[in-house]
C-alpha positions, -999 to +999 in steps of 0.1 A: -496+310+246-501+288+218-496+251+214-486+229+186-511+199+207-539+218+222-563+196+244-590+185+226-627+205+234-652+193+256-687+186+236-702+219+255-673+234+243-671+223+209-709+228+198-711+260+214-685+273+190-697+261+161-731+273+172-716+307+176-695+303+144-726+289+123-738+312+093-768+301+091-775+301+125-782+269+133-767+233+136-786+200+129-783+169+145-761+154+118-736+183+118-735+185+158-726+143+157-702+146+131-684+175+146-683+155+177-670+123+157-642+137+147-627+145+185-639+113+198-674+128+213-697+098+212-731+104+197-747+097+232-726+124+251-731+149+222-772+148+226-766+150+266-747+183+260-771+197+233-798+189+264-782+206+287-771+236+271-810+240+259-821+235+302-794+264+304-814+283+281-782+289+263-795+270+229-827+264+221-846+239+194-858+249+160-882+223+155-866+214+125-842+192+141-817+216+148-804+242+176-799+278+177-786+300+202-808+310+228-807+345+250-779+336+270-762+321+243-764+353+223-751+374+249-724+349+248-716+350+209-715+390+216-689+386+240-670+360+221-669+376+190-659+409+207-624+398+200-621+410+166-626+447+178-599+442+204-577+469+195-608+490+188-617+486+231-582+508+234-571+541+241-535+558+246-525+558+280-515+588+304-499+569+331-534+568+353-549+535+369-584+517+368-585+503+406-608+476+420-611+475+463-623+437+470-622+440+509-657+437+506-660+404+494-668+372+514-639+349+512-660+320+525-684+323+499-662+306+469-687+303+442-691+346+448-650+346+446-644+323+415-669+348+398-648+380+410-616+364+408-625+351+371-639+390+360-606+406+376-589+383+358-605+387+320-605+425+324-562+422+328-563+436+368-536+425+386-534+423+428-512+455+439-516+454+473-538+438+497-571+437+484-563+462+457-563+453+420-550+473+393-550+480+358-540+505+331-566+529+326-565+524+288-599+510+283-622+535+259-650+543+276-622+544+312-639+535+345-674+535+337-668+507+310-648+488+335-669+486+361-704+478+337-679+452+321-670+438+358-702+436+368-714+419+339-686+395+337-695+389+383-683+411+401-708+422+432-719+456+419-709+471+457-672+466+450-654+495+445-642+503+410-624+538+404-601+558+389-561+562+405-531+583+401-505+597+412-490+567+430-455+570+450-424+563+428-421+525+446-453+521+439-460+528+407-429+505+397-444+475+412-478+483+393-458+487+357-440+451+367-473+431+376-477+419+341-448+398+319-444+421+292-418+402+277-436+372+274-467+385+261-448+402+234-433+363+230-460+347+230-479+370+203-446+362+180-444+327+188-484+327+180-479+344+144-456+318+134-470+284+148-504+303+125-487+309+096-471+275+101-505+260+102-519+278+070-495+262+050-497+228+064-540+228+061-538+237+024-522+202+016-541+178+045-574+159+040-608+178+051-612+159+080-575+165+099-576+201+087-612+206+101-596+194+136-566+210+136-575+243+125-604+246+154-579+233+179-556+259+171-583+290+161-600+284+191-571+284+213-558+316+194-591+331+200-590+325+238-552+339+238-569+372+228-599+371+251-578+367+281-555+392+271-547+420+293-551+445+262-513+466+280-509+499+268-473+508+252-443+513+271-458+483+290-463+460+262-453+460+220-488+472+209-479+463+172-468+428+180-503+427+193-518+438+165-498+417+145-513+387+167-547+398+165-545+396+127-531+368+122-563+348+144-586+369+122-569+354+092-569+320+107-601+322+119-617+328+083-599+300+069-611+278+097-646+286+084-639+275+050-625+245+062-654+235+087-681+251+059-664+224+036-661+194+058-700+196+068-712+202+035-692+175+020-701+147+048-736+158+042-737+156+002-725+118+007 
């Protein structure tokens, strides 16, 4: 849910989204430190995280005194961009289930379980029974996308990922209630307002503040969407979604203006 006082972003965090954001592609040295000036990222710790995200192989150098995104960091703009066509990754819903059997994984081995638990988690399943984890099958492109997306995302590729139905009446009610409905559907209100809110408030700040504000709070938005369980109606107000998802998109392209200003300006003086 959004926040009026978002923490502020980690250098890693900060450069890869510019990198991702960047027009042109790249970032130079001079944009990357004065992006990082303006959260308090020391030059020093700027260059140590443009070095390590380039061992990662997720940026690489241009030569020219500048960074682009490498393989894995292209794979990651794909995925981070993806949010625009959230609604687009729908379908209507006929009451079936996307199920995910994790009896098979090794408990003791926790870096294997942060990566399942984290890929259950940013595809919106939700632990039904032991072991079991469920989801509405809504996705387009149903169980095969779901399980490719899993997979992708860390999930061991022998884990069981398949289509359910027909669950007993008690059943089926606890699966409907594993997800807060009601405060998703608050929490995309809340976020169209504290946006709105923000739009008017940029308009009349100076280039710097609005440069940091509006990527605290677009990149937070952004994040709200990526994490989002994407419920299908009764389960969830799809149009308060939408209405969400909008309003980052608009936020989002007047962040750019803002942030295509502020560089250009710092670097014409």
């Amino acid at each position: 849910m959004l926040s009026h006082a978002p923490p502020p972003p980690s250098a890693r965090q900060l450069l890869l989204r510019l990198l991702v954001a960047a027009e042109t592609g790249e970032l130079d040295a001079a944009e990357a430190i004065r992006a990082c000036a303006l959260f308090g990222i020391s030059t020093n710790n700027a260059r140590v995280a443009l070095n390590r995200l380039m061992s990662a192989g997720v940026i690489e150098n241009t030569g020219r005194g500048a960074w682009r995104l490498g393989a894995a960091g292209r794979a990651l703009r794909r995925d981070v961009n993806a949010w625009r066509e959230a609604e687009g990754r729908v379908r209507p819903w006929d009451g079936g289930w996307i199920a995910v059997l994790t009896h098979g994984i090794r408990r003791s081995d926790r870096t294997a379980m942060r990566a399942h638990e984290r890929a259950l988690a940013m595809l919106g399943l939700r632990p039904l029974d032991d072991g079991l984890y469920v989801r509405p099958d809504n996705l387009a492109g149903g169980v095969a996308f779901a399980r490719e997306r899993l997979q992708a995302l860390g999930l061991d590729r022998a884990t069981p990922v398949f289509a359910a139905s027909d669950f007993d009446a008690g059943r089926d009610v606890r699966a409907r209630a594993l997800w807060d409905g009601a405060g998703l559907e608050h929490g995309y209100r809340q976020g169209c307002a504290i946006l709105q809110e923000s739009m008017a408030r940029c308009a009349g700040l100076p280039l710097d503040v609005a440069a940091r504000d509006s990527f605290l709070l677009g990149d937070q938005g952004i994040r709200q969407i990526v994490f989002d369980p994407m419920l299908p109606a009764p389960l969830v107000s799809v149009d308060d979604r939408r209405a969400f998802i909008d309003a980052v998109r608009r936020y989002d392209e007047m962040g750019r203006r803002i942030w295509r200003d502020y560089l250009g300006a710092r670097a014409a003086a």
